[in-house]
N, C-alpha and C positions, 0 to 999 in steps of 0.2 A: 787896289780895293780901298775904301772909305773905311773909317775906324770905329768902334762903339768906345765911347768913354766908360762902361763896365758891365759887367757879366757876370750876372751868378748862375749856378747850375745847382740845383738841388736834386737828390737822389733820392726819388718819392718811390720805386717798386728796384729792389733787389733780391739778388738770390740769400744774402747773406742779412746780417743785424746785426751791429755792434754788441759787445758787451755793456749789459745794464743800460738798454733803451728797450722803450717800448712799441718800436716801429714794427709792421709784418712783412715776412721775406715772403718769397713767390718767386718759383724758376720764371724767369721775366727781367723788363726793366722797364723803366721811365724813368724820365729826367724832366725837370721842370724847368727852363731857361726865364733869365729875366733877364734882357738884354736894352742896354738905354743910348740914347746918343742925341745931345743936348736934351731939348723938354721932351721928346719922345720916350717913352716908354714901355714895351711890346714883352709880355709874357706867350712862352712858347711850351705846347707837351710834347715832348719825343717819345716817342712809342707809349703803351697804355699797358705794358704787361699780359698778363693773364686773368688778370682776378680783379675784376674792377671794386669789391669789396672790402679789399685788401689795399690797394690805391685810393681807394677814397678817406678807407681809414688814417691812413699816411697823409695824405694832404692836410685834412684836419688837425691832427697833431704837429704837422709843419704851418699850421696857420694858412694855410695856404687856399683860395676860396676856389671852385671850379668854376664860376660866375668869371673870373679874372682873368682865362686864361684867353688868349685872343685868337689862336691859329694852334691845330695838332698839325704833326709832321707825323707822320709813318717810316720809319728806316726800311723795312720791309713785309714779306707778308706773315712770315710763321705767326703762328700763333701765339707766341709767348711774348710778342710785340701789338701785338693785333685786338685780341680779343678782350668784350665788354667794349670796345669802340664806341658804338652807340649807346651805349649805360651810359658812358663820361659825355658823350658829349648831349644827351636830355640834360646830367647835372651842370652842364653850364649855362642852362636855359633860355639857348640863343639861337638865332636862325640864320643862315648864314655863315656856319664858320666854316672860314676854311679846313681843308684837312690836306694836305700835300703829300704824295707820295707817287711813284712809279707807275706807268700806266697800265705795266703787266701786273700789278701790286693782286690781281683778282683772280688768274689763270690758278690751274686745277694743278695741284702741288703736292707732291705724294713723295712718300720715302718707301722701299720694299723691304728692308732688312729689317727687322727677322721674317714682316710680310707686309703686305700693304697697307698703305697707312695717310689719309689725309692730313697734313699737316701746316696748310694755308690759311686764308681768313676763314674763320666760321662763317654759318650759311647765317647768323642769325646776326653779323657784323659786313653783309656782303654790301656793296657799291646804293642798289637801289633802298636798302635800310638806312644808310648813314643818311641819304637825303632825305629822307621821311621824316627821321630824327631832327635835321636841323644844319646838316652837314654839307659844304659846297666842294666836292670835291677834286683838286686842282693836281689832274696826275700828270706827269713832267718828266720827260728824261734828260732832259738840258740843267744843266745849273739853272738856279732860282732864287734870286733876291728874293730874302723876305724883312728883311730891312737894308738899309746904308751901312755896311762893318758885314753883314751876317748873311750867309748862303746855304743851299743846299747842293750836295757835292755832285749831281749830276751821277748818270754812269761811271762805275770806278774801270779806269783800264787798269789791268793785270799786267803788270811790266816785268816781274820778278820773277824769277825760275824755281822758287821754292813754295809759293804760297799758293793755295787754292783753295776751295770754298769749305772744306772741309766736311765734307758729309756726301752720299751719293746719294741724291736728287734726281728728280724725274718730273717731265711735266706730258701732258697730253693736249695735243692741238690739235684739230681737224680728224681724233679717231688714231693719231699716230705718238707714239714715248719717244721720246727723246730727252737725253740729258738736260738737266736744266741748272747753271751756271750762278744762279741770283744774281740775274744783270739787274734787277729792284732795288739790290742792295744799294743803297744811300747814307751817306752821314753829312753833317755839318759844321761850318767853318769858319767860325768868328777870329775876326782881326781886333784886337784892343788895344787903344791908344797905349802906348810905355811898356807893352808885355809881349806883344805880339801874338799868334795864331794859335787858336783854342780849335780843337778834331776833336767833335762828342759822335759815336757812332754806337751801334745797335748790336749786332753783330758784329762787323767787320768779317762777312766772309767773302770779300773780294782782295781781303787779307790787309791786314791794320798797316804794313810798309807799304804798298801801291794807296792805301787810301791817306797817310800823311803827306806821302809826296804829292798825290795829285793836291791835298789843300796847299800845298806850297805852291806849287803853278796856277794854280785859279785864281789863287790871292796873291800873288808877287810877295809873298812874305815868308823868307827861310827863320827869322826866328819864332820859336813853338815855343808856347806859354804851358799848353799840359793837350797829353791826350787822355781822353774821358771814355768807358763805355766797355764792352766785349768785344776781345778778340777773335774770338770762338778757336782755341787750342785745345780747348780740352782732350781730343778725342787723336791729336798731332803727334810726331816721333821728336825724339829727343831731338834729332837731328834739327827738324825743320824750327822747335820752338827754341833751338840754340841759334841760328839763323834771323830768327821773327827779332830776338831780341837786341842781338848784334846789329842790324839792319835796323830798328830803333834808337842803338845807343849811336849811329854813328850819323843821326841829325842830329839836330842844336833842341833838344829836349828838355823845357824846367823839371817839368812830372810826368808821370805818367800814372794813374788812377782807372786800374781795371778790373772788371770785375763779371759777372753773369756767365757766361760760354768762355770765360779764357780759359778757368781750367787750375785747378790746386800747383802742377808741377810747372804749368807756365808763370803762374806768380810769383813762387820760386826763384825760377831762373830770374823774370822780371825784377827781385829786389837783389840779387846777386849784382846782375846789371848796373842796377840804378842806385843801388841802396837805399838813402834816405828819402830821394827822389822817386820811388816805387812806393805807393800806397794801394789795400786793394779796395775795391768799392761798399759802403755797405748803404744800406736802404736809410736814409734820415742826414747821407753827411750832406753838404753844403760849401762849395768851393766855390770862391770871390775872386776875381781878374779885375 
């Protein structure tokens, strides 16, 4: 794989907020990528959170213009990634933009415990609105250059015997439930000249060890500069997020920086792990490769 000469990731919608800033948290995330490689220069959103009001506020105080941004990427469908879609993207006041994500990214997505309960894109962020808005929607279950260095990770296989999606999911096709796995689920996998392989994901619920290693096989690149984003452990046994972490510490790891659905005990463990190299995420930081 081709290299970016540099990358930053800023963390425009989290769950959390540093002490003494003034950014707003929202169960959600987004990430703002700005990824360059010689004169090119390609700003990227990963997911839009929940609260587009909340996100736009955070952009602003990151400087950061919604005009600027060139391409969203969707990780998957829940809502807490999804929703306000079309709010950000009228504010980037464009026609045409891409938006990338899964081709099931739209299917009727429901969780029953404690009862049923829709929990996919809203109806008012569905497929035929984003293009009304402005939005060209390019859904992909293949990996997907979206610059020379930078991808999206394609379907994640499950190779591992301890991780799974973590939540019990349902989806309805043709009038029939059936389990539903978030084969949607997506992240991204930038290679940087002198640092090596950057993994920003969403969730991670196809489980953040099968999704590090697949970006090390898609990109021929074993050294990892940082992984970025939610694990989704929160809701895991001790057992399985003593495993998640072991099973991360035993790649070639600089950082690891997570945060939204990993979970208080999984961070825990993650700075046992890692120590210094264990940071968790909050909404305003800004991490440079």
């Amino acid at each position: 794989m081709e290299e970016l000469d540099a990358l930053t990731v800023t963390v425009v919608a989290e769950d959390s907020v540093a002490y003494e800033t003034p950014y707003l948290g929202q169960h959600g995330i987004s990430l703002f990528l700005n990824a360059v490689r010689g004169e090119t220069s390609v700003n990227i959103l990963m997911d839009v959170g929940q609260n587009p009001k909340a996100l736009l506020t955070n952009m602003e105080l990151l400087s950061i213009s919604p005009g600027s941004i060139d391409m969203i990427v969707l990780t998957h469908c829940h809502y807490d990634h999804t929703q306000g879609l079309v709010e950000i993207i009228k504010a980037t006041g464009k026609r045409n933009l891409p938006v990338v994500a899964h081709p099931d990214l739209f299917r009727v997505h429901v969780i029953t415990d404690p009862f049923l309960r829709y929990i996919g894109v809203p109806g008012e962020d569905r497929n035929k609105v984003v293009e009304e808005a402005g939005g060209i929607l390019c859904l992909v279950s293949d990996p997907l250059e979206l610059m020379p260095g930078l991808m999206t990770s394609g379907e994640i296989q499950m190779l591992t015997d301890y991780e799974e999606v973590g939540m019990a999911l349902k989806t309805i096709r043709n009038g029939n439930v059936s389990e539903d796995s978030v084969v949607d689920d997506l992240s991204l996998f930038a290679v940087v000249k002198n640092r090596g392989l950057v993994v920003m994901t969403g969730c991670g619920h196809r489980g953040i060890v099968n999704i590090v290693r697949q970006g090390v096989r898609n990109t021929d690149t074993r050294k990892i500069a940082s992984v970025i984003g939610g694990f989704h452990l929160i809701e895991s046994s001790d057992e399985k997020i003593e495993k998640t972490a072991e099973g991360l510490k035993d790649l070639d790891i600089d950082s690891v920086k997570a945060g939204h659905c990993t979970g208080f005990k999984a961070q825990v463990e993650l700075y046992h792990v890692f120590k210094d190299a264990f940071s968790p995420m909050h909404a305003g930081d800004i991490y440079r490769f």
